[in-house]
N, C-alpha and C positions, 0 to 999 in steps of 0.2 A: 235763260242763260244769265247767268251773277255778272259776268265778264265780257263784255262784246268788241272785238278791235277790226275795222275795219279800213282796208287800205292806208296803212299809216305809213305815214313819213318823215323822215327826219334830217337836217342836214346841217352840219358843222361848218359855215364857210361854204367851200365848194366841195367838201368830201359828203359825200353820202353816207349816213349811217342806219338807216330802216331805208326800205324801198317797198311798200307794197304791200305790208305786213297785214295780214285778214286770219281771225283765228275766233272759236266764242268757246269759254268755259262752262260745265254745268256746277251748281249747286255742289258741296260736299266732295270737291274734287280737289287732286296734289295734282296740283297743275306746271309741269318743269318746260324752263327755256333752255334748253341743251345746246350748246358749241364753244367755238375754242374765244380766247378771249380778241376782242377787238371784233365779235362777230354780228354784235347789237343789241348783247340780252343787255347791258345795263342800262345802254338809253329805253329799253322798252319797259325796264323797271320803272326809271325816271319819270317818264311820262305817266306809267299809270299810278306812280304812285305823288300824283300834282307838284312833282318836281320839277319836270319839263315842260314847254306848253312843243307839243309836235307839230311841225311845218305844214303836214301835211293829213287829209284823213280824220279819222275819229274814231275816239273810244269809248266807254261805256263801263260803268264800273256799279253795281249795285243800281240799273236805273239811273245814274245821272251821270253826264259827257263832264269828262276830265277839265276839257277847256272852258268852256262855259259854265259849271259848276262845281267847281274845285273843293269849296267851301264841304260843301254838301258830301262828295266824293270822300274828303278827309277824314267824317266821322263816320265812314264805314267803314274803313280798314286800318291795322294794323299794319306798321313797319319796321319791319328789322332788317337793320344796316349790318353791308360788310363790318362792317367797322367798329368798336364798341361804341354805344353812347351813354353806357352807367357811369353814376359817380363813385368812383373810389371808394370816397370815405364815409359814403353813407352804408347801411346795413343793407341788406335786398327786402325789409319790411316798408324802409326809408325809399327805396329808391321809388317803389310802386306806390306810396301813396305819393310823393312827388308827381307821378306820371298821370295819377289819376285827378289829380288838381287841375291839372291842362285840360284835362278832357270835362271839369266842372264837377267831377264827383267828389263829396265831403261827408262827412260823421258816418254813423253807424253803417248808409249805404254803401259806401268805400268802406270801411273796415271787414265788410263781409264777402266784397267781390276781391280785396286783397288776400284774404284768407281761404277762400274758394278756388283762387288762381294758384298761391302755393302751394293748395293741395294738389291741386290735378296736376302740377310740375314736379312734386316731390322736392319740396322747400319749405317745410312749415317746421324744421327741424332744425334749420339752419337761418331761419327769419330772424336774429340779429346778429349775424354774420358781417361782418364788413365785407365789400364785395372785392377788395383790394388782397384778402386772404382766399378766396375762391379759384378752384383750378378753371381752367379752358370752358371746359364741358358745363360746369355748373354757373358759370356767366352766362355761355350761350342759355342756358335754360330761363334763367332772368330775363334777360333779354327778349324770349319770347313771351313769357311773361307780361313783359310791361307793352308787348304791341296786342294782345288781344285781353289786356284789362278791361278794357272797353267793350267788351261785347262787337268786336265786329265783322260783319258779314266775310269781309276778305283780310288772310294777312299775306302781306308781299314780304319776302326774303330774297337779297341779296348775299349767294354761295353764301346758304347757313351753315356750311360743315369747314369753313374756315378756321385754320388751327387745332382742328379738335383729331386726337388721335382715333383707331377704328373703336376701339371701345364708345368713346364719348359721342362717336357719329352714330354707332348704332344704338343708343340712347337718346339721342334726340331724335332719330326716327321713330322711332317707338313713341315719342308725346307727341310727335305731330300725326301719326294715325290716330295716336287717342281725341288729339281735337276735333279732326275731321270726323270720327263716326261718334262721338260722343258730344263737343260743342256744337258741331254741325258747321264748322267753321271751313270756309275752300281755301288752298294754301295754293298762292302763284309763286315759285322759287326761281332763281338760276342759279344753273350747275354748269361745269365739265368737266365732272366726275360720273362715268360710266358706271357705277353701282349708284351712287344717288338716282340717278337715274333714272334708275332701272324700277327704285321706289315707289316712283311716281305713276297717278293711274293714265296721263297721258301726256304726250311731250310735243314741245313745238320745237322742231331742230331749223338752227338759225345760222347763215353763212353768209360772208360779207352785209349784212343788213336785209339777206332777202331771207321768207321761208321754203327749206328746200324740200321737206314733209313733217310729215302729223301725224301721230294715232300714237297708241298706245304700244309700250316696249314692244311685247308680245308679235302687234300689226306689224309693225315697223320692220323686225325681224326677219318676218314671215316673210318679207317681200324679194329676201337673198334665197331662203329657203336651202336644203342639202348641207353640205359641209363648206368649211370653208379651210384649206391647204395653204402651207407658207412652206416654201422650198429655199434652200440657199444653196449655191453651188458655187463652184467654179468661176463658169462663164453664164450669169441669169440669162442672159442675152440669147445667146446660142441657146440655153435652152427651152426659152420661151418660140424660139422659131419651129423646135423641133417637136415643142408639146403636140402641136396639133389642136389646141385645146382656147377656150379664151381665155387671157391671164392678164394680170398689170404686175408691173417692177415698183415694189413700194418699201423705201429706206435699204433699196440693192437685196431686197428677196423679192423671188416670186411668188406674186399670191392667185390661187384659182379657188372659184367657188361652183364645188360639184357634187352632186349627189355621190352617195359611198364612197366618202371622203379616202376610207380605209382600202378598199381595193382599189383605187386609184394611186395612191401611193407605192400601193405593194407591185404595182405594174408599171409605174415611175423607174422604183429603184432595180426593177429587172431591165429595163430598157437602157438604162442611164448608167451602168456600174460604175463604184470611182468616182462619179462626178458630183453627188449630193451630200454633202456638206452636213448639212440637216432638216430635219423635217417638223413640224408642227399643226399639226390638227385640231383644231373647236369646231362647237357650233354658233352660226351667226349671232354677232356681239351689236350692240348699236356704235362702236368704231365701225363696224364694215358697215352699218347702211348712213352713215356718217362718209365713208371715204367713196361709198358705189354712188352716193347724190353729189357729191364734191370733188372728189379726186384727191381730197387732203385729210390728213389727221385731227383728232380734235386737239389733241394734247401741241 
């Protein structure tokens, strides 16, 4: 495993922010922290990415503990921030050798991994561009860019589809599968975006600081299984007592999750005339195994 975290901990003061967190990544994995905010994926960013040192526990990153070896941990992975940290004014040919200065790469060696990295980005077209004329989409591509210049084993992403509309999101999904089965590189993200998600080959879903499951979309899913119904009516109350059925009252609809979602419906609204409002039928989304593990929304 690239990724090892074991019982971690974390704590701000007296508030708790990770409790008990244990999870291991393999090689060549899109690896996602899924929940709502304030739920601990950014301190668990933090930490692994030797920004933190955590209270409690240990983690493992490429072979060497975050806390004891930071040094060591930092030239294996790549980091891209919420946040920008390109220069404006420089070009995006400018910015990457900047970046690879830090990491001690110079002459001809760096000029060939700068141009090897804009190609796999689809950037060698736009290499003296000022990055201060670049839309959303083709920063964030920069951006990743300059965390795996380096060659390294893991890149950490904080919500990299920040800003970027669905077009430019599903373009940068597209080069981070390219990294993965073509660099060979494993991608740890946080989201709480339920199609990012969904991306991802397995996900650690995170609430108030603890882990509530794991596995991949698909597992995760599977574990609601049949349909899942959102009724609104009249009086949800009244007719959550009358269902018969198990259900939860969630934002004043009722939600049940049943096998033949559709004929349960159609024997609702002959039971009930009058009384249903409206109806809405899916199949299990990771919001339901998000709300069946927590009782809350992510959003």
């Amino acid at each position: 495993m690239i990724v090892s975290v074991e019982n971690l901990s974390h704590q701000y003061g007296s508030r708790r922010a990770l409790t008990g967190v244990s999870f291991e990544v393999g090689e060549r994995e899109i690896f996602g922290f899924l929940g709502p905010n304030g739920g601990g994926k950014s301190t668990l960013f933090r930490i692994l990415a030797t920004l933190m040192t955590p209270s409690g526990g240990r983690a493992v990153v490429a072979g060497f503990d975050v806390q004891r070896q930071p040094a060591e941990v930092r030239r294996r992975i790549g980091v891209v921030f919420q946040s920008q940290s390109l220069d404006k004014k420089l070009t995006i040919q400018e910015n990457l050798r900047s970046q690879g200065h830090l990491y001690g790469m110079s002459g001809a060696a760096l000029r060939r991994r700068v141009d090897e990295v804009m190609g796999r980005l689809g950037l060698t077209d736009r290499r003296k561009d000022l990055v201060e004329t670049l839309s959303g989409g083709l920063r964030r591509r920069v951006e990743i860019a300059k965390g795996f210049l380096h060659a390294p084993a893991v890149l950490l992403m904080d919500e990299p589809s920040t800003g970027l509309d669905p077009g430019a999101r599903r373009e940068l999904w597209r080069y981070l599968e390219e990294l993965r089965d073509q660099e060979g590189i494993t991608v740890l993200l946080t989201t709480h975006l339920l199609d990012e998600a969904d991306r991802c080959d397995r996900l650690l879903l995170l609430h108030q600081g603890r882990v509530v499951a794991a596995g991949s979309p698909a597992e995760l899913k599977s574990r609601i299984g049949g349909d899942v119904v959102v009724l609104e009516a009249a009086d949800v109350t009244l007719l959550q007592a009358r269902l018969g059925v198990h259900s939860t009252i969630v934002n004043g609809a009722l939600r049940v999750e049943i096998d033949n979602g559709h004929r349960f419906i159609a024997q609702v609204i002959e039971a009930f005339p009058g009384t249903i409002h409206s109806v809405a039928l899916h199949k299990p989304t990771l919001e339901d195994v998000f709300l069946d593990e927590t009782g809350t929304l992510i959003a």
